[in-house]
C-alpha positions as CSV (number, residue, x, y, z in Angstrom):
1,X,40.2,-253.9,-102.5
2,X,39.4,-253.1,-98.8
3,X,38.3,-256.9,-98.5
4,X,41.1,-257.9,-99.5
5,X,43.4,-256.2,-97.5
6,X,41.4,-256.8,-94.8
7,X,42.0,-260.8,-95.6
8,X,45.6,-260.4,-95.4
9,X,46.2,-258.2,-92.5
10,X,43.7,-260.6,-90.9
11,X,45.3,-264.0,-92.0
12,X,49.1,-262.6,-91.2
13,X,47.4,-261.6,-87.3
14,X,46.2,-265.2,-87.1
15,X,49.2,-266.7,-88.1
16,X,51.7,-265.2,-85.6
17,X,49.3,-265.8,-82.7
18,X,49.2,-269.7,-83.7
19,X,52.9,-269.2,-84.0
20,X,53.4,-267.7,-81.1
21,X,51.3,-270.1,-78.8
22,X,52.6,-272.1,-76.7
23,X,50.1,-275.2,-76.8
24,X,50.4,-277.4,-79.3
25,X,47.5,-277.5,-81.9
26,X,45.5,-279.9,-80.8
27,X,45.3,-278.4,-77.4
28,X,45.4,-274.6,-78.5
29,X,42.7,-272.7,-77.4
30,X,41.0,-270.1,-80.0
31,X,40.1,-267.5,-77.6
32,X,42.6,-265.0,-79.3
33,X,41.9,-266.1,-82.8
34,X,38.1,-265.6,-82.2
35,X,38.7,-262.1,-80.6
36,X,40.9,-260.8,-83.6
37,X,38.2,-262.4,-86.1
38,X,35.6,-260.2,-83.6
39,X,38.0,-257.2,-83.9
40,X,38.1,-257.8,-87.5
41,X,34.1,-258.0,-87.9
42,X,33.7,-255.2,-85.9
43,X,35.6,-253.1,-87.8
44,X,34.9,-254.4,-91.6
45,X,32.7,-251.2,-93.1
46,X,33.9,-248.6,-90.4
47,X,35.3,-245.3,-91.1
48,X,39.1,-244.7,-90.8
49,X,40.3,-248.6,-92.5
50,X,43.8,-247.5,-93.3
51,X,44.5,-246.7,-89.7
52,X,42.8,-249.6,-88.5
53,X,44.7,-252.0,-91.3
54,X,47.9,-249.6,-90.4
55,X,47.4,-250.9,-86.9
56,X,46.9,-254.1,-87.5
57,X,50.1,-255.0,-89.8
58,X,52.1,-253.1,-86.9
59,X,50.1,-255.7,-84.5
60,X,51.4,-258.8,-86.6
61,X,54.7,-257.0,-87.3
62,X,55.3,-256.7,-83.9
63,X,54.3,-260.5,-83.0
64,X,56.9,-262.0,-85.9
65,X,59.7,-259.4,-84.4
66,X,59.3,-260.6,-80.9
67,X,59.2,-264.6,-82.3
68,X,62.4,-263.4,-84.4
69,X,63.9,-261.8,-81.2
70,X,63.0,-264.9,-79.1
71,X,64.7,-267.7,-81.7
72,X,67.7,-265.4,-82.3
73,X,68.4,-265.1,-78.0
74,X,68.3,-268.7,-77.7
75,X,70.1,-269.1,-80.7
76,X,73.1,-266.9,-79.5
77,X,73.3,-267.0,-75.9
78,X,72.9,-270.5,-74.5
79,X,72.8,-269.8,-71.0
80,X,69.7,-267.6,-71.4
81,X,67.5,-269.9,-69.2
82,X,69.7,-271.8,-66.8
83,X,69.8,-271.2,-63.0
84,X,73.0,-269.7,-61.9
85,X,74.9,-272.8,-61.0
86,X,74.4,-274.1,-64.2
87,X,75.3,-270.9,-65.9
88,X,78.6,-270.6,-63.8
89,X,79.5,-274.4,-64.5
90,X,78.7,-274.1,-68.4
91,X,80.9,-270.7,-68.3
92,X,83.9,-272.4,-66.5
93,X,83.5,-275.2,-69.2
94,X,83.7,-272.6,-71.9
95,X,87.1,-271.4,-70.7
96,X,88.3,-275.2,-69.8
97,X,87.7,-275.1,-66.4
98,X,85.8,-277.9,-63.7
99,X,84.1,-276.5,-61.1
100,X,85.0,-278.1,-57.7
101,X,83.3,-281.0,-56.6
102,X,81.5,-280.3,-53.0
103,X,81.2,-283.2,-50.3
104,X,78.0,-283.8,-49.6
105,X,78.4,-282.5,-45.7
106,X,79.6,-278.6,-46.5
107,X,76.2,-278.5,-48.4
């Protein structure tokens, strides 16, 4: 049974660090995956497993939360990553304003 639940914990680590990447697949490196599969090796017929499997479902808990928390910003404010000229035109949009239009000399 400890296989097994080492499989899953192991395969649900995996997952969020491919998801999580931010190379595309042909180009990701598997420096990360090979040191969790180390980790995981490492640790196979050690003493204290539940902590260690306790652990490492946090790990990959905390990997989907942060992916979840990530989508859920850009989903619901919009001007996350502008600079602040763009953020002050989109906002003046918003409301129905235009901003001014400066002359190329006061710049």
């Amino acid at each position: 049974m400890a296989t097994a639940q080492h499989r899953a914990a192991y395969r649900a680590l995996v997952r969020e660090v491919n998801r999580a990447s931010i190379y595309p697949r042909a180009t990701r490196p598997n420096t990360v995956a090979s040191h969790v599969r180390a980790i995981f090796a490492e640790r196979r017929d050690g003493n204290d497993n539940e902590r260690f499997l306790h652990d490492m479902r946090n790990a990959a808990t905390f990997m989907r939360s942060q992916r979840m928390h990530k989508t859920l910003l850009e989903r619901y404010n919009p001007l996350l990553g502008l600079s602040t000229e763009e953020r002050v035109k989109k906002t003046a949009h918003r409301v129905g304003l235009d901003m001014p239009v400066t002359p190329k000399d006061e710049e």
